[in-house]
C-alpha positions as CSV (number, residue, x, y, z in Angstrom):
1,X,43.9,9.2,40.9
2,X,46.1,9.2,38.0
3,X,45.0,9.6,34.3
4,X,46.0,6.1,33.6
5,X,43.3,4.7,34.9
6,X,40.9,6.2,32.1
7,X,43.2,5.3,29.2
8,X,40.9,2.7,27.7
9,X,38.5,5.3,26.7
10,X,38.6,7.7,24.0
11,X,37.0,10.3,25.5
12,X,38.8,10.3,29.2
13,X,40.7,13.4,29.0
14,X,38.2,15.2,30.6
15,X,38.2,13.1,33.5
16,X,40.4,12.3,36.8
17,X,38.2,9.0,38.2
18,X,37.3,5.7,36.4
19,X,34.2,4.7,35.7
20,X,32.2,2.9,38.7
21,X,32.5,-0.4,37.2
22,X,28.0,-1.1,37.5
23,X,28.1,2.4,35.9
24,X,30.1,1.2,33.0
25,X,28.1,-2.1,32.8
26,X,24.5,-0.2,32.9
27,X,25.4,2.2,30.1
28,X,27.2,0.3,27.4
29,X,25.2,-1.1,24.7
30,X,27.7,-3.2,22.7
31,X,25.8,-6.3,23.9
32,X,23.5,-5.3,21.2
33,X,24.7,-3.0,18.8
34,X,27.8,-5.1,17.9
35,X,25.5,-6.3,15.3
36,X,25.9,-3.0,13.8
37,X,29.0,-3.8,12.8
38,X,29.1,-4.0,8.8
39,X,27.5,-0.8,8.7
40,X,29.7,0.9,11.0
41,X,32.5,-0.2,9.1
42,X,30.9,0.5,5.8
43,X,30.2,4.2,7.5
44,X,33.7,4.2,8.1
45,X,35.7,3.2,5.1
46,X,33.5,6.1,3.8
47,X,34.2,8.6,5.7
48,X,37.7,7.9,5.5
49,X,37.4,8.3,1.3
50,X,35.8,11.5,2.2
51,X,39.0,12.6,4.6
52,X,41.1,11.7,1.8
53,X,39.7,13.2,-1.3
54,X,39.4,16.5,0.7
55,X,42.9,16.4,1.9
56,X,42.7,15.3,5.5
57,X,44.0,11.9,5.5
58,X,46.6,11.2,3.4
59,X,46.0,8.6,0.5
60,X,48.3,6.0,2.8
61,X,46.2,6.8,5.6
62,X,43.5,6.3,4.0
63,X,44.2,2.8,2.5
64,X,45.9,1.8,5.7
65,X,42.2,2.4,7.8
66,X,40.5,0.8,5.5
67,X,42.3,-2.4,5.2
68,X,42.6,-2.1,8.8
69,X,39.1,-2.1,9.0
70,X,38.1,-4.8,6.5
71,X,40.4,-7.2,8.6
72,X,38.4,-6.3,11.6
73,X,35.1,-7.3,9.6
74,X,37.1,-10.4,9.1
75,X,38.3,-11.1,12.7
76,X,34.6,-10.2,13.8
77,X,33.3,-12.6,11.4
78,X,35.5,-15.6,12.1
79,X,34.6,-15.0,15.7
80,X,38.1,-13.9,16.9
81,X,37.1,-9.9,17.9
82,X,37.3,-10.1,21.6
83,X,34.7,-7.1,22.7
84,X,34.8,-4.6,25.5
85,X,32.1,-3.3,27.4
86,X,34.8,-1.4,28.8
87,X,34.8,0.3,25.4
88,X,31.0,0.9,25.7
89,X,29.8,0.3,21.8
90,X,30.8,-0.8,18.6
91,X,32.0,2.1,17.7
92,X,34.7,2.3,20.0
93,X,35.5,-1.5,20.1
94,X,36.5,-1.0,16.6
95,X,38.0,2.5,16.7
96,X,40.4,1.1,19.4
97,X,40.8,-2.7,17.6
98,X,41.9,-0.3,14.3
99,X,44.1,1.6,16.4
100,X,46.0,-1.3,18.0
101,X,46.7,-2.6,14.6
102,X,47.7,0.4,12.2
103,X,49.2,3.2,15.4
104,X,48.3,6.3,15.3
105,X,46.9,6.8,11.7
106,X,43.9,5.0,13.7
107,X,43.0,7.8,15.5
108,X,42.4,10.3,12.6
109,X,39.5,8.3,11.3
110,X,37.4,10.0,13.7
111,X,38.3,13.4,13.0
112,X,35.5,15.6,11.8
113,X,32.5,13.1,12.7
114,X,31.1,12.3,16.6
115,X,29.6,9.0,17.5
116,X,26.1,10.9,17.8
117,X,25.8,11.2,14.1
118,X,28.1,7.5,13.4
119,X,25.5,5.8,15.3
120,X,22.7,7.3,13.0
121,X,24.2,6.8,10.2
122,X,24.6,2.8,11.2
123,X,21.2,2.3,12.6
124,X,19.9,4.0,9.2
125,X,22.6,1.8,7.2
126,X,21.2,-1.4,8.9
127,X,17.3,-0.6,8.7
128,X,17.2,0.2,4.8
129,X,18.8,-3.3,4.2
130,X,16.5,-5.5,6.6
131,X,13.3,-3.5,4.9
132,X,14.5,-5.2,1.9
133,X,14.9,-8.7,3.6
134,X,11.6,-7.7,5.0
135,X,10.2,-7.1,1.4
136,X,11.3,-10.1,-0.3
137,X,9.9,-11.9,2.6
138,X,6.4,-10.1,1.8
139,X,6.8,-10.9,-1.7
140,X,7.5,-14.7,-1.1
141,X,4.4,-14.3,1.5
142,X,2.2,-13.0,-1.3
143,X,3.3,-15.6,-4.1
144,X,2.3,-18.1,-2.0
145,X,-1.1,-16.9,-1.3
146,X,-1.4,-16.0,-4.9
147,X,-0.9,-19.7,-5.8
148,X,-3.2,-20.7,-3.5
149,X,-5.8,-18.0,-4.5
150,X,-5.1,-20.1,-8.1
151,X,-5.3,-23.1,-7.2
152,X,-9.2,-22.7,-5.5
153,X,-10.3,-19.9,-7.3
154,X,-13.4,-22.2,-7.5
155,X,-13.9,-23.1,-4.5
156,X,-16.8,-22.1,-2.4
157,X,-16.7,-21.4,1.2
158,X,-19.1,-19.0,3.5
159,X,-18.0,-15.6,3.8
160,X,-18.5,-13.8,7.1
161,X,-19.4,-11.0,8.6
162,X,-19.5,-11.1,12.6
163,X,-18.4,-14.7,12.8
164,X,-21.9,-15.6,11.0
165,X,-22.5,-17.1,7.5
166,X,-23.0,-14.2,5.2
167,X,-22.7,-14.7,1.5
168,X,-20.4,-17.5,-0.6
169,X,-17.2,-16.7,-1.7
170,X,-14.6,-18.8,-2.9
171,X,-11.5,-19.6,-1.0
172,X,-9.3,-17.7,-3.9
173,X,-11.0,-14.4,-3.6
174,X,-10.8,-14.4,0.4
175,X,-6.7,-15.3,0.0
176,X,-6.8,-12.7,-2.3
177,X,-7.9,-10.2,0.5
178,X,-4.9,-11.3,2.7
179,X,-2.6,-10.6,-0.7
180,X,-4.3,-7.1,-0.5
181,X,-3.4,-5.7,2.7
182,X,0.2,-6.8,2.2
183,X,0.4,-4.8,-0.8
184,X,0.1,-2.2,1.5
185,X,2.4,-3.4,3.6
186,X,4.7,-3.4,1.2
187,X,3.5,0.3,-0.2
188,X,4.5,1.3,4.0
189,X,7.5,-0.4,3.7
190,X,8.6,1.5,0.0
191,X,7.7,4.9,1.8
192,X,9.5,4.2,4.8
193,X,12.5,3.7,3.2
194,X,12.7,6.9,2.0
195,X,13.0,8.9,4.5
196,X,15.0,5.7,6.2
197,X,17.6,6.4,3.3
198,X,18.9,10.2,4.3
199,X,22.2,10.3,5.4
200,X,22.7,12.0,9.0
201,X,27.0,11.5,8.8
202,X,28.2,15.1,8.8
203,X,26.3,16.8,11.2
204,X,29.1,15.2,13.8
205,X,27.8,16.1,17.7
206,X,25.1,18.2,16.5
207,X,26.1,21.8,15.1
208,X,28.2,20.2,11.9
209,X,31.9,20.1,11.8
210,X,34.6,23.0,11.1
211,X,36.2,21.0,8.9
212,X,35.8,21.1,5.3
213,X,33.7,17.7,4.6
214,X,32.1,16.3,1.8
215,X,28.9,15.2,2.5
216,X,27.6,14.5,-1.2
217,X,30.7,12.7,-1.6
218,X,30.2,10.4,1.5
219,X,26.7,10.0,0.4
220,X,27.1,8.7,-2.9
221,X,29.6,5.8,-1.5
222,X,26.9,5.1,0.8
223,X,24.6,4.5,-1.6
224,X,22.0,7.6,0.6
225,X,19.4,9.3,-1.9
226,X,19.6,12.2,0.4
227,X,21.8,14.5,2.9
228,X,20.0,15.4,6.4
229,X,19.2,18.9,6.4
230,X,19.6,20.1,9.8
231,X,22.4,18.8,12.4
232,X,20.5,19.1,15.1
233,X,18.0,17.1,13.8
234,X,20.4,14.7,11.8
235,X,21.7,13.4,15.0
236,X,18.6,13.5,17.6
237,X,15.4,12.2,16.0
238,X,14.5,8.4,15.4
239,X,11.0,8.7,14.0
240,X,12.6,7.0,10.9
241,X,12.8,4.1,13.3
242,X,9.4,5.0,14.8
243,X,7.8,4.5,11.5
244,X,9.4,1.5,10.4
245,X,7.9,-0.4,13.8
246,X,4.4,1.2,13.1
247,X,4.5,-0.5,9.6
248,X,5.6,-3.5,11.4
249,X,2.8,-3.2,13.6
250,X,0.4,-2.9,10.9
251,X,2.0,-6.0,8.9
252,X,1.7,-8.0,12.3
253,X,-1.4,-6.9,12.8
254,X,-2.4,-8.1,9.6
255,X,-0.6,-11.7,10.1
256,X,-2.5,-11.6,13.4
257,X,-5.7,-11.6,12.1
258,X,-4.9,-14.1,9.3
259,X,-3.4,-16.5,12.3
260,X,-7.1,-16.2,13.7
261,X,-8.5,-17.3,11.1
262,X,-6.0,-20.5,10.1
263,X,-6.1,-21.7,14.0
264,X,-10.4,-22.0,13.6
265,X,-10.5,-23.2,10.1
266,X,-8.1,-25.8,11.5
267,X,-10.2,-26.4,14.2
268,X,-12.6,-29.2,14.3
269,X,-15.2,-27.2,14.7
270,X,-14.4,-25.6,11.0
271,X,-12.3,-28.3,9.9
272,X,-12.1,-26.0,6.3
273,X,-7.8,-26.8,6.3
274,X,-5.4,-28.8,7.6
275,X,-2.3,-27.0,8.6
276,X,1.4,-28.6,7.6
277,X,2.5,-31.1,10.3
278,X,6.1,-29.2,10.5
279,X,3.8,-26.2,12.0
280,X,2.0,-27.5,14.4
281,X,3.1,-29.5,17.6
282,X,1.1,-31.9,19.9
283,X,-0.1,-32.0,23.5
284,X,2.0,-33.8,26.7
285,X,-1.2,-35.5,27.2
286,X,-3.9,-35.7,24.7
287,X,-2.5,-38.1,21.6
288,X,-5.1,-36.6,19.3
289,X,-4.4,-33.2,19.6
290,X,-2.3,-31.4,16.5
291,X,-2.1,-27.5,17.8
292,X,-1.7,-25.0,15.5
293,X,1.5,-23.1,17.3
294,X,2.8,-21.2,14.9
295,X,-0.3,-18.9,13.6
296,X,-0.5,-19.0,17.7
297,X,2.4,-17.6,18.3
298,X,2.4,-15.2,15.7
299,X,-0.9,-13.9,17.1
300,X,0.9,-13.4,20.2
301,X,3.7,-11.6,18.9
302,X,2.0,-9.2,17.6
303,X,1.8,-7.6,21.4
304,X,5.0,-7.5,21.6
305,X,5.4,-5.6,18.4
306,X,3.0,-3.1,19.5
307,X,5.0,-2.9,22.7
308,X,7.9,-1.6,20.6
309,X,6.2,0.6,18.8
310,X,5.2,2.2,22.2
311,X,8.4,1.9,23.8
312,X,10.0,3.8,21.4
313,X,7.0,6.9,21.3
314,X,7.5,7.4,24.9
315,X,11.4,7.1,24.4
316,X,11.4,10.0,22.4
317,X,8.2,11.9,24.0
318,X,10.3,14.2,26.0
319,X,14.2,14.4,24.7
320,X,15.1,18.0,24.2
321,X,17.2,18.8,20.9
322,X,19.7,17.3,20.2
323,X,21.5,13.7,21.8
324,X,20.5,12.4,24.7
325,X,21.6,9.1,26.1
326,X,17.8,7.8,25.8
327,X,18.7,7.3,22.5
328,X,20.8,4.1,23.3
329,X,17.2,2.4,24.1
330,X,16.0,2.6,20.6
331,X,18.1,-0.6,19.1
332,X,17.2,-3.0,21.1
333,X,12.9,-2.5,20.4
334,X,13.5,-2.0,17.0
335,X,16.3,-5.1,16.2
336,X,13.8,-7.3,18.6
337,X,10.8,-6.0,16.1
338,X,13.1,-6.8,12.7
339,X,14.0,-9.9,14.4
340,X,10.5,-11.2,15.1
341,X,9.1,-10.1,12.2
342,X,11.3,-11.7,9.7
343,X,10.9,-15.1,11.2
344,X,6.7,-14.7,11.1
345,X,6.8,-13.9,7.7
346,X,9.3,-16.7,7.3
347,X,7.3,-19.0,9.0
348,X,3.7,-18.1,6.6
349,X,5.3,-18.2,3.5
350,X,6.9,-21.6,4.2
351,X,3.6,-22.6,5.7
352,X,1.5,-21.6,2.2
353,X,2.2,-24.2,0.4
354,X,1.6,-26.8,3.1
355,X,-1.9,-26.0,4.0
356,X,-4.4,-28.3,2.5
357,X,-7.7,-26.9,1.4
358,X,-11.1,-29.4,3.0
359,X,-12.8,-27.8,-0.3
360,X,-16.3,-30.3,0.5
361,X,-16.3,-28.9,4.0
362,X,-16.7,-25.6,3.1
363,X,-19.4,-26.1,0.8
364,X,-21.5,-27.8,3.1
365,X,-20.7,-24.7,5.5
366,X,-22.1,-22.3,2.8
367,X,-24.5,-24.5,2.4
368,X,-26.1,-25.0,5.5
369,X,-26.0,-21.4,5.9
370,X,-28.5,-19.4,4.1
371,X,-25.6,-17.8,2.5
372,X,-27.9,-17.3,-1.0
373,X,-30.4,-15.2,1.0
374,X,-29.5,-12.0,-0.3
375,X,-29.3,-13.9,-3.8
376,X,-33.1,-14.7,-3.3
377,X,-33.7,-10.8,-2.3
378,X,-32.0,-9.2,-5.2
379,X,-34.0,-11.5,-7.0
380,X,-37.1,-10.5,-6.0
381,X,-36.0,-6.6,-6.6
382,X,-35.3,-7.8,-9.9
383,X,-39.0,-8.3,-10.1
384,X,-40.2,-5.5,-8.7
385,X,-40.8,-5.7,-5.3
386,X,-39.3,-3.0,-3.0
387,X,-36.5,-4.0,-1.0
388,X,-37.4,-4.0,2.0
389,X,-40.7,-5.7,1.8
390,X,-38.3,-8.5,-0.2
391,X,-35.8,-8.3,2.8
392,X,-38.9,-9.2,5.4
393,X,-40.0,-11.6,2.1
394,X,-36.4,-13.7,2.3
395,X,-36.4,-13.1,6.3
396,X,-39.9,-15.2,6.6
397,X,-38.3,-18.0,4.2
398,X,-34.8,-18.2,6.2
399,X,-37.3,-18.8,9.2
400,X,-39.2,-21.6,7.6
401,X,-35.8,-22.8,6.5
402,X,-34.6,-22.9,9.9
403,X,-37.6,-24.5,11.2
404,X,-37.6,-27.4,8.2
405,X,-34.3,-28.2,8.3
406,X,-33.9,-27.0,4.7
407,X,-31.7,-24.4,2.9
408,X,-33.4,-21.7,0.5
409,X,-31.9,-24.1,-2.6
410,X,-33.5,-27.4,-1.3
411,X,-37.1,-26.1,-0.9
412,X,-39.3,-26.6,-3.7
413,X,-41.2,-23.7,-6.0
414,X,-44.7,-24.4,-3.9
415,X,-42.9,-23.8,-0.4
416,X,-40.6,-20.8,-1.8
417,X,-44.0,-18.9,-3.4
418,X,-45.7,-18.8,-0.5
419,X,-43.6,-16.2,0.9
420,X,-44.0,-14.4,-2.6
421,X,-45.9,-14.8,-5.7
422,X,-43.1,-13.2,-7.9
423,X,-41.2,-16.2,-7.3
424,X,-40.6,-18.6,-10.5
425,X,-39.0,-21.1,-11.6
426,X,-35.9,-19.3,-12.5
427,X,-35.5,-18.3,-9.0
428,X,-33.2,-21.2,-8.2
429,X,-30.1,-20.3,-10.9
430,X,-29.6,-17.4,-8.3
431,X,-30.1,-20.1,-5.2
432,X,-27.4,-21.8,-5.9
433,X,-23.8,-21.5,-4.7
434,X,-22.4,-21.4,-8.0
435,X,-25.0,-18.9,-9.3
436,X,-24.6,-16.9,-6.3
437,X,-21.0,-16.2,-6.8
438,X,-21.6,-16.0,-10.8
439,X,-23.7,-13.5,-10.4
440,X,-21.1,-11.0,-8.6
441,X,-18.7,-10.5,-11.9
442,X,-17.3,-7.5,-12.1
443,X,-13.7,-6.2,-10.7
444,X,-13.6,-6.9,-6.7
445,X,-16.1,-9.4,-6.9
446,X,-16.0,-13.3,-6.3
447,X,-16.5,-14.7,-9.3
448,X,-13.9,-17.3,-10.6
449,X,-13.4,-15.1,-13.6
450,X,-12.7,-12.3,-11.3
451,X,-10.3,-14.1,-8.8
452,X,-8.2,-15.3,-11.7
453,X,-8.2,-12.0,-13.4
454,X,-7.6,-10.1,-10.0
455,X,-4.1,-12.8,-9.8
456,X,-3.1,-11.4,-12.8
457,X,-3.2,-7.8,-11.9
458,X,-1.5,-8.8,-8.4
459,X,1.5,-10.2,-9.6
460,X,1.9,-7.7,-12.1
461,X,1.6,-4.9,-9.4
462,X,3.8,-6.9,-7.1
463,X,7.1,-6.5,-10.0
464,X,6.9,-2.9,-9.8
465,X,7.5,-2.5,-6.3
466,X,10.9,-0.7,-6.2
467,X,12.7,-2.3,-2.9
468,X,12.0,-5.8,-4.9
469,X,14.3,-4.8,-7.9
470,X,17.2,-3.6,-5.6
């Protein structure tokens, strides 16, 4: 079989037979890494700089490749690039698409760089600009709740521990929990990117390149804080990547948990918000239902994150140093995990604004809940019992409660003292809900004055997050 029937691939010297045509099918990835393009482009137009200023390419060359390539970004864009799986990946698609349209000078863009560490470079390229997306997103997320938090920083709802009525909060201190934990999101998503932004282009197949690159050059037009070390390492690892999906997780995992909580409080049972009509759908058959889909479906995503994160662990569990074809299995987790994540955090911070709060509702849950009975306890500490004689003190009068159909606030002095002496008359400006959450003033707590002072100090510490000045 002649060599003729390779000539489509760049690499078919080495070979007498084409490719068995399933073979060729099963191991190209330019189904889903053509989306790579920008950045291998970007990677490209750089590297052919570097060429030139070190006297490879020729200064013609070099403007020649890149206005070859930014007209391929061009055709790509206006939909006209026709792509070949016989050609495997983007890379090649556009190697080849640059060589058909500028000769030969085409094929010395390659020279001193391998696809092993062109393909890192990209995936890194790609994944420190989504985490910015993603960032902004977070940010817009956070706003929203922050708005919220400001806008019922007064209002009282039951806090819970194990599904059960605990002690009264007010609906601006619990959003103010959810703003929390995606400041640490965002704190994962800051760290990640710096070891996301090292620049593996240079360390070619894996042992570097004999010709006399510039690698600080090629970083600075890539905008890279840092140069990979090691070559074999440069072009093999993807824990960059592994990290990235883990902070996904987390963030999902968060979402997840805040979905939980919207789809009850919507719930009749709760009835503590009503949820947008644009995020919620109805049922084929029951004309009353209004579902709450989207805080569903974001619960259930988060699975599938997970899945990504452990798809790509066990991808890279057992890979020798340095390339191995494995490799080609990390996009599609990880763009499936960027994918999917922007669009939850899409979907909540266009939901924020649209979720009316049932403020009455929630009082009457507080209410009804001996949520003031650590209130009346603390109180009678405050007078000198011990606590855990006032603990069995409160627990006898949450029984009588129970039985009477009364909260702790609506019972009168006679029936609260006879559970305990020490109980006066000033007893009931801690019974309340107001006085309950009153009392708990101090930074972290869920006093009004706190929740609008802890707003403050959010958005302040959300402007000095670095990937939202960028």
């Amino acid at each position: 079989m002649s060599d003729a029937d390779n000539t489509d691939k760049p690499w078919a010297g080495r070979f007498t037979e084409p490719t068995d045509a399933f073979v060729e099918a099963f191991t190209a990835s330019v189904g889903f890494d053509k989306r790579l393009y920008r950045h291998d482009i970007a990677g490209s137009i750089a590297h052919a700089k570097m060429l030139a200023h070190v006297g490879i390419l020729t200064e013609k060359e070099c403007a020649a490749i890149i206005e070859g390539l930014q007209e391929i970004a061009l055709e790509i864009e206006r939909g006209e690039f026709a792509w070949s799986t016989a050609l495997e990946d983007v890379h090649m698609n556009i190697e080849a698409r640059l060589t058909d349209r500028i000769g030969v000078t085409g094929k010395k863009l390659h020279t001193g760089r391998s696809r092993n560490d062109q393909v890192a470079t990209d995936i890194r390229l790609y994944l420190r600009e989504q985490i910015k997306l993603l960032a902004a997103e977070v940010e817009r997320l956070q706003q929203g709740l922050l708005q919220l938090a400001e806008e019922e920083a007064g209002t009282v709802m039951p806090g819970f521990t194990h599904l059960q009525t605990a002690q009264p909060v007010t609906f601006g201190h619990h959003m103010l929990a959810w703003v929390e934990m995606l400041m640490r999101d965002q704190a994962r998503f800051e760290d990640c990117y710096k070891r996301v932004n090292v620049m593996p282009l240079g360390a070619a197949a894996l042992a570097g390149t004999t010709y006399p690159i510039d690698r600080e050059f090629t970083a600075r037009e890539l905008g890279f804080d840092a140069i990979a070390e090691n070559s074999l390492d440069a072009v093999s690892d993807r824990d960059f990547a592994i990290e990235f999906v883990a902070a996904a997780s987390t963030l999902m995992m968060h979402l997840s948990r805040f979905s939980e909580e919207l789809i009850l409080w919507s719930s009749a049972q709760f009835d503590f918000v009503d949820l947008g009509d644009s995020f919620c759908t109805g049922s084929s058959i029951m004309p009353q239902k209004k579902n709450p889909d989207v805080p569903e479906l974001v619960r259930g995503k988060t699975g599938r994150i997970y899945g990504h994160l452990m798809a790509l662990l066990t991808l890279m569990k057992g890979q020798p140093l340095a390339y191995n074809k494995d490799n080609q299995e990390d996009k599609e987790p990880l763009f499936d995990t960027l994918d999917n994540l922007k669009g939850c955090l899409r979907l909540f911070a266009d939901m924020m604004p649209q979720i009316g709060v049932k403020r009455d509702n929630m009082r009457e849950a507080a209410r009804r809940g001996f949520s003031t009975a650590t209130d009346l306890a603390d109180y009678l500490v405050r007078k000198g019992v011990a606590f855990r004689d006032a603990h069995e003190v409160v627990g006898k009068a949450v029984r009588y409660g129970v039985e009477c159909g009364k909260d702790l606030s609506e019972m009168d002095l006679a029936e609260l003292q006879q559970f305990s002496q020490v109980i006066e008359q000033d007893v009931f400006d801690v019974l309340t809900l107001e006085g309950s959450l009153a009392a708990r003033n101090h930074i972290g707590g869920t006093a009004p004055q706190q929740v609008h002072a802890a707003i403050a100090r959010a958005r302040q510490r959300l402007s000095q997050f670095r990937l939202l000045q960028e």
